[in-house]
N, C-alpha and C positions, 0 to 999 in steps of 0.2 A: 638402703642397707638396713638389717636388723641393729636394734639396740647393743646388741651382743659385739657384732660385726665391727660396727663406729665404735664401740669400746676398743674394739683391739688396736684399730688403727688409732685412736687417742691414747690408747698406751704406746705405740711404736712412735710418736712424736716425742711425748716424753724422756723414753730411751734413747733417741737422737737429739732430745733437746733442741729442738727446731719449733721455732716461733709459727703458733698455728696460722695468724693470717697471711704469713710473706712464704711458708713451704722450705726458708731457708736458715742457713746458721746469718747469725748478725752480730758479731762481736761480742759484747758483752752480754747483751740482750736475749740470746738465745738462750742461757736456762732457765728456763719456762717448767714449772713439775704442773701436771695434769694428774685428776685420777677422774673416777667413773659418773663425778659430781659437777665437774668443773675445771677450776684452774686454782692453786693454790696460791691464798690473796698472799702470800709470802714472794708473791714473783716479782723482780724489778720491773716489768715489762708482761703486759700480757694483750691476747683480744683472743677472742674466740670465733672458732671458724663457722663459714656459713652454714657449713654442712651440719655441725652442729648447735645451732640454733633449729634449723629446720626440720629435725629431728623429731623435737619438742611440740611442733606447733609453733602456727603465728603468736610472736609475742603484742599481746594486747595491750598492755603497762609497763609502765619504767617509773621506777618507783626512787627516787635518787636522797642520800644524804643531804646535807647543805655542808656543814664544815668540813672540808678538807678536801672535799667533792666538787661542790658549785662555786663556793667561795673558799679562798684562802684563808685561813682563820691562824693558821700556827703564830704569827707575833702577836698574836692580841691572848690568845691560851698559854703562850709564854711569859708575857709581861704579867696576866695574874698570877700565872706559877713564881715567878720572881719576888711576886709581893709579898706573897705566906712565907716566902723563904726567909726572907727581909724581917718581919714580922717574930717569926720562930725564931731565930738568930741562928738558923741552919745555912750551910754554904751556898754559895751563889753561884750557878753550872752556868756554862757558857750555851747558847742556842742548839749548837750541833751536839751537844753531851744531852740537852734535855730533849731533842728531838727523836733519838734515839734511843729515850728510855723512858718517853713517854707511855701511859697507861690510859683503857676507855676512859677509867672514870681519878677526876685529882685525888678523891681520898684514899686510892690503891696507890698511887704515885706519892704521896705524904706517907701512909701507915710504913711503908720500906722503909723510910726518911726515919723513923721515931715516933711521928706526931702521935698524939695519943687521943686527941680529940674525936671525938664519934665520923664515924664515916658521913650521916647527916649533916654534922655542921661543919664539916671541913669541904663540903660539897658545897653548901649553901655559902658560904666565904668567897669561894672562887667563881661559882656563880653570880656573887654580887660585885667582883673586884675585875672577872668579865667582862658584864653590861658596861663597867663606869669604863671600861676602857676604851668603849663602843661609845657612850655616849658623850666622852669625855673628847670624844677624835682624834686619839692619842693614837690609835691601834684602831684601827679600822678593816675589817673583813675585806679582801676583794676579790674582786668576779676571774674564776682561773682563764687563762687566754681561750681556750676551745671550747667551754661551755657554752657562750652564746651560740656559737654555731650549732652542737650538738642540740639545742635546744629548741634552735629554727628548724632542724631539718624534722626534729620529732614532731614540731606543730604542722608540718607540712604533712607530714606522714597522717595513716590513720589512728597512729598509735597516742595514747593518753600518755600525760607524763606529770607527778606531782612529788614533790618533798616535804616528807618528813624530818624533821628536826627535835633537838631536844633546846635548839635556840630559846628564849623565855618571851613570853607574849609581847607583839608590835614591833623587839626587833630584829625579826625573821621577815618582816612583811617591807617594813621599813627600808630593810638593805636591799628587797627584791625591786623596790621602785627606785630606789639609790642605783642599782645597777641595771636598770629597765627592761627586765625580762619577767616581771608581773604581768604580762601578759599573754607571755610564751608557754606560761604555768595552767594545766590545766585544775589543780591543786593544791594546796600551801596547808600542811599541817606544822604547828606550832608548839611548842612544851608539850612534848611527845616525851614521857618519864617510861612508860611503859610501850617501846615500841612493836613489840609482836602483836600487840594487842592490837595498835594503829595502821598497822601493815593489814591486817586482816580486815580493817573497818574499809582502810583504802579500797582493796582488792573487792 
Protein backbone atom coordinates (compact mmCIF):
# COMPACT_ATOMS: atom_id res chain seq x y z
CA UNK A 1 0.00 0.00 0.00
CA UNK A 2 1.04 3.63 -0.35
CA UNK A 3 1.69 5.70 2.65
CA UNK A 4 -1.28 7.81 1.85
CA UNK A 5 -3.40 4.53 1.37
CA UNK A 6 -2.36 2.86 5.24
CA UNK A 7 -3.20 6.33 6.40
CA UNK A 8 -6.61 6.04 5.59
CA UNK A 9 -7.22 2.73 6.54
CA UNK A 10 -5.40 3.75 10.16
CA UNK A 11 -7.80 6.43 10.22
CA UNK A 12 -11.02 4.06 9.46
CA UNK A 13 -9.67 1.95 12.71
CA UNK A 14 -9.62 4.94 14.69
CA UNK A 15 -13.21 5.90 13.63
CA UNK A 16 -14.33 2.38 14.73
CA UNK A 17 -12.19 2.38 17.39
CA UNK A 18 -11.11 -1.18 16.99
CA UNK A 19 -7.98 -2.48 18.57
CA UNK A 20 -5.28 -2.64 15.52
CA UNK A 21 -3.68 -5.99 16.57
CA UNK A 22 -7.08 -8.21 17.20
CA UNK A 23 -9.39 -6.16 13.94
CA UNK A 24 -12.02 -6.22 16.78
CA UNK A 25 -14.07 -4.15 19.48
CA UNK A 26 -12.78 -5.52 23.05
CA UNK A 27 -14.68 -4.14 25.68
CA UNK A 28 -13.14 -1.55 27.11
CA UNK A 29 -10.07 -1.73 25.36
CA UNK A 30 -11.24 -0.83 22.03
CA UNK A 31 -10.66 3.07 22.19
CA UNK A 32 -7.53 3.10 20.84
CA UNK A 33 -7.20 7.03 18.93
CA UNK A 34 -4.43 6.67 16.01
CA UNK A 35 -3.27 9.34 13.81
CA UNK A 36 -0.67 9.50 10.80
CA UNK A 37 2.32 9.11 13.48
CA UNK A 38 1.21 6.43 15.52
CA UNK A 39 -0.98 5.58 18.45
CA UNK A 40 -1.69 8.13 21.04
CA UNK A 41 0.38 7.19 24.16
CA UNK A 42 -3.01 8.44 25.99
CA UNK A 43 -4.54 4.91 25.04
CA UNK A 44 -5.46 2.36 27.74
CA UNK A 45 -4.55 -0.32 25.64
CA UNK A 46 -2.71 -0.26 22.44
CA UNK A 47 -0.09 -2.50 19.76
CA UNK A 48 0.49 -1.64 16.48
CA UNK A 49 -0.37 -3.49 13.44
CA UNK A 50 2.09 -5.51 11.37
CA UNK A 51 1.09 -3.81 8.41
CA UNK A 52 2.16 -0.91 9.94
CA UNK A 53 5.42 -1.49 11.06
CA UNK A 54 6.38 -2.88 7.70
CA UNK A 55 5.64 0.06 6.11
CA UNK A 56 8.44 1.69 7.74
CA UNK A 57 11.16 -0.79 7.17
CA UNK A 58 12.70 -3.47 9.31
CA UNK A 59 12.99 -2.16 12.74
CA UNK A 60 16.60 -2.40 13.63
CA UNK A 61 16.56 -1.13 17.47
CA UNK A 62 14.23 -0.87 20.34
CA UNK A 63 15.30 1.40 22.32
CA UNK A 64 13.20 0.92 25.82
CA UNK A 65 12.69 3.24 29.11
CA UNK A 66 13.52 1.51 32.40
CA UNK A 67 10.96 2.97 34.94
CA UNK A 68 7.64 2.21 34.32
CA UNK A 69 8.67 0.18 31.23
CA UNK A 70 11.19 -2.72 32.21
CA UNK A 71 10.87 -2.21 35.79
CA UNK A 72 8.10 -1.21 37.98
CA UNK A 73 9.23 1.91 39.83
CA UNK A 74 5.79 3.60 40.91
CA UNK A 75 6.09 2.72 44.99
CA UNK A 76 9.60 3.62 45.31
CA UNK A 77 8.66 7.50 43.10
CA UNK A 78 5.78 7.46 45.48
CA UNK A 79 7.42 6.98 48.70
CA UNK A 80 10.05 9.86 47.75
CA UNK A 81 6.94 11.92 46.67
CA UNK A 82 5.63 11.19 50.15
CA UNK A 83 8.69 12.33 51.91
CA UNK A 84 8.97 16.14 50.41
CA UNK A 85 5.32 16.20 51.22
CA UNK A 86 6.05 15.04 54.87
CA UNK A 87 8.97 17.39 54.89
CA UNK A 88 6.92 20.50 53.31
CA UNK A 89 4.11 20.00 55.67
CA UNK A 90 1.97 19.72 52.44
CA UNK A 91 -1.04 17.03 52.40
CA UNK A 92 -0.46 13.36 52.15
CA UNK A 93 -2.36 11.88 48.73
CA UNK A 94 -3.24 8.48 48.77
CA UNK A 95 -1.13 6.19 45.80
CA UNK A 96 -4.21 6.24 43.37
CA UNK A 97 -4.61 10.24 43.71
CA UNK A 98 -0.67 10.56 43.13
CA UNK A 99 -0.64 8.11 40.47
CA UNK A 100 -2.95 9.98 38.44
CA UNK A 101 -1.44 13.22 38.78
CA UNK A 102 1.78 12.37 38.54
CA UNK A 103 4.25 14.64 36.19
CA UNK A 104 7.76 13.64 33.89
CA UNK A 105 9.72 15.55 36.20
CA UNK A 106 8.92 15.89 40.66
CA UNK A 107 9.72 19.68 40.56
CA UNK A 108 6.43 20.22 37.96
CA UNK A 109 4.66 17.92 40.52
CA UNK A 110 5.74 20.15 43.69
CA UNK A 111 5.76 23.79 41.91
CA UNK A 112 1.51 22.99 41.50
CA UNK A 113 1.88 21.99 45.10
CA UNK A 114 3.37 25.70 46.31
CA UNK A 115 6.90 24.57 46.84
CA UNK A 116 8.97 27.39 45.96
CA UNK A 117 12.31 25.79 45.85
CA UNK A 118 14.25 25.85 42.46
CA UNK A 119 13.10 23.25 40.19
CA UNK A 120 17.13 22.03 40.54
CA UNK A 121 16.87 21.32 43.95
CA UNK A 122 13.51 19.91 44.36
CA UNK A 123 14.75 17.45 41.71
CA UNK A 124 17.99 16.66 43.33
CA UNK A 125 15.90 15.92 46.77
CA UNK A 126 13.77 13.40 45.20
CA UNK A 127 16.40 12.10 43.34
CA UNK A 128 18.41 11.55 46.60
CA UNK A 129 15.26 10.29 48.64
CA UNK A 130 14.77 7.93 45.46
CA UNK A 131 18.20 6.07 45.53
CA UNK A 132 17.88 5.59 49.60
CA UNK A 133 14.64 3.99 48.99
CA UNK A 134 16.43 1.59 46.46
CA UNK A 135 19.25 1.34 48.54
CA UNK A 136 17.56 1.24 51.69
CA UNK A 137 15.25 -2.04 50.24
CA UNK A 138 12.36 -0.31 51.47
CA UNK A 139 10.95 0.26 47.71
CA UNK A 140 12.62 -1.73 45.50
CA UNK A 141 11.98 -1.47 41.49
CA UNK A 142 10.70 -4.76 39.94
CA UNK A 143 11.00 -6.48 36.64
CA UNK A 144 7.21 -6.05 34.95
CA UNK A 145 5.77 -9.84 34.37
CA UNK A 146 6.32 -9.61 30.26
CA UNK A 147 9.50 -7.90 30.04
CA UNK A 148 11.66 -10.83 30.34
CA UNK A 149 10.00 -12.52 27.80
CA UNK A 150 9.93 -9.48 25.49
CA UNK A 151 13.45 -9.25 26.01
CA UNK A 152 14.31 -12.95 25.06
CA UNK A 153 12.46 -12.98 22.12
CA UNK A 154 14.30 -9.50 20.94
CA UNK A 155 17.82 -11.37 21.74
CA UNK A 156 16.79 -14.06 19.60
CA UNK A 157 15.76 -11.80 16.99
CA UNK A 158 18.30 -9.78 14.84
CA UNK A 159 17.07 -6.88 16.21
CA UNK A 160 19.40 -4.73 19.07
CA UNK A 161 17.73 -3.65 22.04
CA UNK A 162 19.12 -1.21 24.97
CA UNK A 163 17.86 1.22 27.76
CA UNK A 164 18.12 4.40 28.34
CA UNK A 165 17.46 5.78 31.76
CA UNK A 166 17.56 8.88 33.74
CA UNK A 167 18.21 6.05 36.71
CA UNK A 168 21.52 7.62 38.57
CA UNK A 169 24.90 5.75 38.13
CA UNK A 170 25.35 1.75 39.30
CA UNK A 171 21.76 1.65 40.20
CA UNK A 172 20.33 1.01 36.61
CA UNK A 173 23.08 -1.75 36.12
CA UNK A 174 22.73 -3.08 39.60
CA UNK A 175 18.82 -3.87 39.27
CA UNK A 176 19.48 -5.28 35.67
CA UNK A 177 21.72 -8.20 37.37
CA UNK A 178 19.17 -8.12 40.39
CA UNK A 179 16.62 -8.96 37.83
CA UNK A 180 18.94 -10.90 35.39
CA UNK A 181 18.52 -9.80 32.16
CA UNK A 182 22.09 -7.88 31.97
CA UNK A 183 22.59 -10.10 29.53
CA UNK A 184 19.53 -9.99 27.41
CA UNK A 185 20.61 -6.17 27.16
CA UNK A 186 22.36 -5.27 24.24
CA UNK A 187 23.02 -1.66 25.84
CA UNK A 188 22.46 0.07 29.28
CA UNK A 189 22.67 3.85 29.20
CA UNK A 190 22.58 5.24 32.70
CA UNK A 191 21.95 9.18 34.00
CA UNK A 192 20.69 9.90 30.73
CA UNK A 193 19.64 14.05 31.78
CA UNK A 194 19.47 14.90 28.38
CA UNK A 195 17.86 12.04 26.44
CA UNK A 196 17.48 13.14 22.68
CA UNK A 197 20.69 13.63 22.80
CA UNK A 198 21.34 9.88 24.05
CA UNK A 199 18.71 8.42 21.78
CA UNK A 200 20.65 9.81 18.89
CA UNK A 201 24.19 8.61 20.34
CA UNK A 202 22.36 5.06 20.75
CA UNK A 203 20.92 5.13 17.18
Amino acid sequence: RTEAGLNRRIASYAEQKILLDQGKPDGEKKHVLVNQTGIDSKAWHFAIHPEYIGQFGKIKCVIFNCGGVILNDFQTAYAATVRILNERGLPRIKFEEWLSNTEPKASIFFKKRGVEDSARAIDALYNKYFDEEISSKRNVPKLYDDAYEILIRLKKSSIKNAILSSYRENFLMKMMYACRIERLLDCVGENAVNKTERILFLC
